[in-house]
C-alpha positions in Angstrom: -32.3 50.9 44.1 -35.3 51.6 42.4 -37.6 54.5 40.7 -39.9 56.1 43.6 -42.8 55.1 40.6 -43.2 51.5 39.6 -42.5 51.0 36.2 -44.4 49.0 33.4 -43.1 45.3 34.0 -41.7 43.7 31.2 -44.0 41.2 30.1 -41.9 38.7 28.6 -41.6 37.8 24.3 -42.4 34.7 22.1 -40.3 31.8 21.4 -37.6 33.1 19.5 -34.6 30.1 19.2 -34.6 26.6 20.1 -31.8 24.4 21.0 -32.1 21.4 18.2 -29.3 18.5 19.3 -29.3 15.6 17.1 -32.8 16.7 15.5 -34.1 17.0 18.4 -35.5 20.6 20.1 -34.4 20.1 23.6 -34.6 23.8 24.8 -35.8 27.2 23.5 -35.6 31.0 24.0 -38.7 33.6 24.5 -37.5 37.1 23.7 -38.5 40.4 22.3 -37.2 42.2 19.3 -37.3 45.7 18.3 -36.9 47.1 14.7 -36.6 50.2 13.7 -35.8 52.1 10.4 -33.1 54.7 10.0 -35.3 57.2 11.2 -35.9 55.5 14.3 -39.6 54.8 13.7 -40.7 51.1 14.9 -41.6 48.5 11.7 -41.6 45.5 13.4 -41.3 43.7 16.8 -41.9 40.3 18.3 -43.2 40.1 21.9 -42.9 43.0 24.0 -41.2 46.0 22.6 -42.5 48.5 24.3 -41.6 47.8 28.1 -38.5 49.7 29.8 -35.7 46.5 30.6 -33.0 47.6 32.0 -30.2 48.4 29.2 -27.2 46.6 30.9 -23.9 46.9 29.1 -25.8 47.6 25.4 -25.8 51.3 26.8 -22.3 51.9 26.6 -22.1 53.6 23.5 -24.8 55.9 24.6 -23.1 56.8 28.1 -19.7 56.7 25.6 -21.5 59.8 23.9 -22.5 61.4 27.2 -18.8 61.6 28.2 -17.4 63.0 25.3 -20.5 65.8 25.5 -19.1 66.5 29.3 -15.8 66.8 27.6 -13.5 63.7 27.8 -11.6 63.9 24.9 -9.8 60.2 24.2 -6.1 60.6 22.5 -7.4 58.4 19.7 -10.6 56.5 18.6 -9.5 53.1 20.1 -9.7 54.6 23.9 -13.2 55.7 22.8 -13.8 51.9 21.9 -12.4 50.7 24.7 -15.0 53.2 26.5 -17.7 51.7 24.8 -16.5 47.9 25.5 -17.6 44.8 27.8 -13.4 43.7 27.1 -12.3 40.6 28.0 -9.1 41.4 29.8 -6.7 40.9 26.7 -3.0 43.0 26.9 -4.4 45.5 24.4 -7.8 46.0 26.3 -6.1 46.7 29.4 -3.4 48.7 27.5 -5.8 51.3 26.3 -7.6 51.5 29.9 -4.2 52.1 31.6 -3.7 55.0 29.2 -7.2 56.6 30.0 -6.0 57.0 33.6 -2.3 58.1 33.2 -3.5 60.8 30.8 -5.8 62.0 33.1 -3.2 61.6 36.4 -5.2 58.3 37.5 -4.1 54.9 38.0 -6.3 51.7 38.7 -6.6 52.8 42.0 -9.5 55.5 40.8 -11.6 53.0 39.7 -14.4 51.4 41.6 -15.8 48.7 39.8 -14.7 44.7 41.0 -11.0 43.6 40.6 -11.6 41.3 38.6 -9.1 38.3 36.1 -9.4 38.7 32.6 -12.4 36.5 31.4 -10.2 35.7 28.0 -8.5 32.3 29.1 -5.3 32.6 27.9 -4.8 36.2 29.4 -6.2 34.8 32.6 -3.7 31.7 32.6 -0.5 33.8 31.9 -1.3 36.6 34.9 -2.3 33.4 36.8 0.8 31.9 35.8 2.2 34.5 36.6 1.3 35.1 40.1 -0.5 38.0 39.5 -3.9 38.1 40.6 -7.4 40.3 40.8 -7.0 43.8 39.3 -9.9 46.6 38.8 -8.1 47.5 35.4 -9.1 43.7 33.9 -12.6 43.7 35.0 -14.9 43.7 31.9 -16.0 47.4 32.0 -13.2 48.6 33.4 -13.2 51.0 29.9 -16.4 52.3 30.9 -15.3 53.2 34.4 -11.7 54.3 33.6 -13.4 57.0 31.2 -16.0 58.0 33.5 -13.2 59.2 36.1 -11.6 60.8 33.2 -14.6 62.7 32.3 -14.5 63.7 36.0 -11.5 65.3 35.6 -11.9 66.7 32.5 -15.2 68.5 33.6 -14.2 69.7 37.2 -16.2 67.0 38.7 -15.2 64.7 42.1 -13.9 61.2 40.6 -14.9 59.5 43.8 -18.3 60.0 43.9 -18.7 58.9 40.0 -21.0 55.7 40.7 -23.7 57.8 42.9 -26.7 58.3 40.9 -27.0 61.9 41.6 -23.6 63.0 40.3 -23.1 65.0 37.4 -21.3 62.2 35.3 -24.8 60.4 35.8 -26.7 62.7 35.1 -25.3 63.6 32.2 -25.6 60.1 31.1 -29.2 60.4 31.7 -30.3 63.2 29.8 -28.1 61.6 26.6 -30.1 58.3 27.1 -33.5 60.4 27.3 -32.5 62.5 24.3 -31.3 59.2 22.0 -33.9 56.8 23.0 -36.5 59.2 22.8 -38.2 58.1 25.9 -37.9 59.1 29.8 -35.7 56.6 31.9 -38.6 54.3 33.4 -36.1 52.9 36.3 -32.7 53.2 37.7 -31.0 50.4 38.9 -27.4 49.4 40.2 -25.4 47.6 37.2 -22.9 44.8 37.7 -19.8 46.4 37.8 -21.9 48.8 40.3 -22.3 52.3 38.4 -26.3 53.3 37.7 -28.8 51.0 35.0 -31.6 52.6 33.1 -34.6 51.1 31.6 -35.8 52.0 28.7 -37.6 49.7 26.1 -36.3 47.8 23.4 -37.6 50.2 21.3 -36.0 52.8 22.5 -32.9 51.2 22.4 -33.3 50.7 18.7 -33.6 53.9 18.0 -31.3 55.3 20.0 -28.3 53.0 18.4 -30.1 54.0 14.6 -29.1 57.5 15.6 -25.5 56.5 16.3 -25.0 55.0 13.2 -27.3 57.7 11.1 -25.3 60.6 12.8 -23.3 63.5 10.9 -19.6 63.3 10.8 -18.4 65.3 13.6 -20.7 64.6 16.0 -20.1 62.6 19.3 -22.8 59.5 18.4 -20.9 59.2 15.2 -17.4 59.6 16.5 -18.5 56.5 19.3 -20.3 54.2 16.3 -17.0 55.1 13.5 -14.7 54.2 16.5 -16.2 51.1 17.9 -16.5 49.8 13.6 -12.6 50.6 13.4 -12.2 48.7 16.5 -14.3 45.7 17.0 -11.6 43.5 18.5 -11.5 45.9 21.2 -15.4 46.2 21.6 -15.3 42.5 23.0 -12.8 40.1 21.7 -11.2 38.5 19.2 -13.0 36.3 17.7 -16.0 36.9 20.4 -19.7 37.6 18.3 -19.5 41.3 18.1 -15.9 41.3 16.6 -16.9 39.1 14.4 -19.9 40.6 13.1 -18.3 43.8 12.5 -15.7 42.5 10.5 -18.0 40.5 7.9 -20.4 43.6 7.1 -19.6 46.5 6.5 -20.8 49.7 9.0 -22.4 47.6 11.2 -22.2 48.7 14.8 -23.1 45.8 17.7 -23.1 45.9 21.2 -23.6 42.9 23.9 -25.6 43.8 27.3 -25.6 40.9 29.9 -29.5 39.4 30.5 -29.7 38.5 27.1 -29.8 42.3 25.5 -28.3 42.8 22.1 -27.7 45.2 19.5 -27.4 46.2 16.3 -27.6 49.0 13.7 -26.4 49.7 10.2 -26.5 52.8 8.1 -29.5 52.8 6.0 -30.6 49.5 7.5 -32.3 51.0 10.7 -31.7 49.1 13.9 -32.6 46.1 15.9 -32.5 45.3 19.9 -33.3 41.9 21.4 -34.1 40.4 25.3 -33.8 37.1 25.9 -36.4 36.4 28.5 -34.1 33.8 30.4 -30.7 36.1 30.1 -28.9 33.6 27.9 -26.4 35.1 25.7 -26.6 32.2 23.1 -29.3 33.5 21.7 -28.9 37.4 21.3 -27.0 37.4 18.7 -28.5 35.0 16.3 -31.8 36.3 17.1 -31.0 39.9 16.4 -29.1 39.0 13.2 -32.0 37.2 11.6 -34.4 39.8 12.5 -32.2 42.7 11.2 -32.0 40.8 7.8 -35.6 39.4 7.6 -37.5 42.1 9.6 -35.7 45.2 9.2 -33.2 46.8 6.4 -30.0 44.8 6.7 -28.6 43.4 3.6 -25.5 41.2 3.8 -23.1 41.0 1.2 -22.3 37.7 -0.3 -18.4 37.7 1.3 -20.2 37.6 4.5 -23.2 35.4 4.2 -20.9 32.2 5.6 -19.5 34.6 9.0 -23.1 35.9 9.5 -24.6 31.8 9.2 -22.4 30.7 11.5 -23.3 33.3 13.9 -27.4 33.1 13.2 -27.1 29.3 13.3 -24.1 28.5 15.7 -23.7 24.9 16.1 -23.7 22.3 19.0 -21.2 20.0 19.5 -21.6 16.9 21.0 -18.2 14.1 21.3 -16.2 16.3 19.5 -18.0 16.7 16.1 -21.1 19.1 14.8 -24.4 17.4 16.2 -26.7 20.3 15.9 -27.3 24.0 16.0 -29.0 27.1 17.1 -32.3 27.8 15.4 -33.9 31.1 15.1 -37.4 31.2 14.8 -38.3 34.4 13.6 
């Protein structure tokens, strides 16, 4: 499903990361990077900033703040986390999306995106173990979907026509996107786990998470930011890049989106978003952590400087020791 208009194509970025294995460059990156300031105006970009791309799972904090506008009201800020998550499946990701539904009379059964095994490995071996196979509740944005059926509920709307485009739930979300970002939704697409995509570009995006983290206390896009900083282990993984992150400095708010999208915003610090032309997710990370601290506002405290290295300069291995690493090349 598309716009009836054609949208601006994105254009594609510069060379952004390269692969270097034993000193040697055997692959790169092109990309596009957005930064912002805390007011949300543009100070620097690489490539093409400008562009709608499709948001992918980096929206979720904004459709996180849609639902709570439409009046889902989470019993604590780790559902709202969850909400906001691409999860991996672990017992406390499904945990919290199991109580979205019961407090809202729902069980897995009202969701509709994939069944799905966790993508964690050891929560996937023990259910496979186990015997216990496919469930819509351990599908990576099965947060997302078990609060959209609870916003349903909580707003008078029909849960079983949440995914369609022209449904209240969406276009709620749309008008929250429009208002954050600052720009109209260029296209609308079907996502991955099947509910509507919208394009925006990278600048947008930017902005949109600097407002999250800039917000006044009380509102909805601080309530999503201050919830997923309290919980990064349920934003992703343990362990995973986002978790990780958010732990080593301090208000930092980071989202994944699949196709390569990434961001990240800080109070103060402004805001960055990243595409990685090819979709890898190697490089979203590292990209959009060296441009946040050597493009835009980001300072990192000296207890973090070795967590955030490691996750601007991951390395290779190669026979079971370090042979080489990620290079940005911003």
């Amino acid at each position: 499903m598309t716009s009836p208009s054609s949208p601006t194509r994105y254009r594609g970025g510069a060379d952004v990361a390269e692969i270097v294995r034993s000193g040697f460059a055997e692959s790169f990156h092109r990309g596009s990077v957005a930064v912002v300031d805390p007011r949300g105006a543009l100070v620097a970009s690489v490539g093409d900033a400008t562009s709608p791309v499709f948001l992918r799972s980096a929206v979720k904090p904004l459709l996180a703040v849609a639902m709570l506008r439409a009046g889902w009201q989470p019993a604590d800020a780790a559902e709202l986390a969850v909400a906001a998550a691409s999860h991996r499946g672990e017992p406390a990701h499904v945990a919290r999306v199991e109580a979205i539904l019961s407090a809202a009379g729902l069980d897995g059964d009202a969701l509709q995106c994939p069944a799905d095994l966790p993508s964690d490995p050891a929560a996937r071996d023990a259910l496979v173990a186990a015997g216990v196979g496919p469930r819509r509740t351990y599908m990576t944005c099965s947060g997302k979907h078990a609060a959209m059926v609870a916003t349903c509920v909580a707003a008078g709307w029909d849960p079983g026509a949440y995914r369609e485009p022209d449904h209240p739930l969406q276009r709620a979300a749309a008008s929250v996107i429009e208002q954050l970002t600052g720009e109209p939704i260029a296209a609308t697409g079907v996502d991955g786990c099947g509910v509507p995509v919208f394009a925006v570009s990278l600048t947008g995006l930017a902005r949109a998470s600097a407002r999250l983290v800039e917000a006044a206390e009380g509102t909805e896009e601080r309530a999503v930011a201050d919830a997923m900083r309290a919980h990064p282990h349920l934003v992703e993984g343990a362990g995973q890049a986002d978790a990780r992150a958010m732990e080593a400095v301090g208000g930092l708010l980071a989202k994944f989106g699949a196709e390569g999208l990434h961001l990240l915003a800080a109070p103060g610090a402004g805001a960055v978003a990243v595409k990685i032309d090819d979709g890898a997710q190697r490089a979203s990370m590292p990209v959009a952590l060296r441009a946040f601290t050597t493009l835009g506002g980001l300072s990192v405290p000296a207890s973090a400087k070795q967590a955030v290295d490691d996750l601007t300069a991951p390395e290779l291995w190669g026979g079971g020791r370090p042979v080489g690493h990620l290079r940005t090349l911003l």
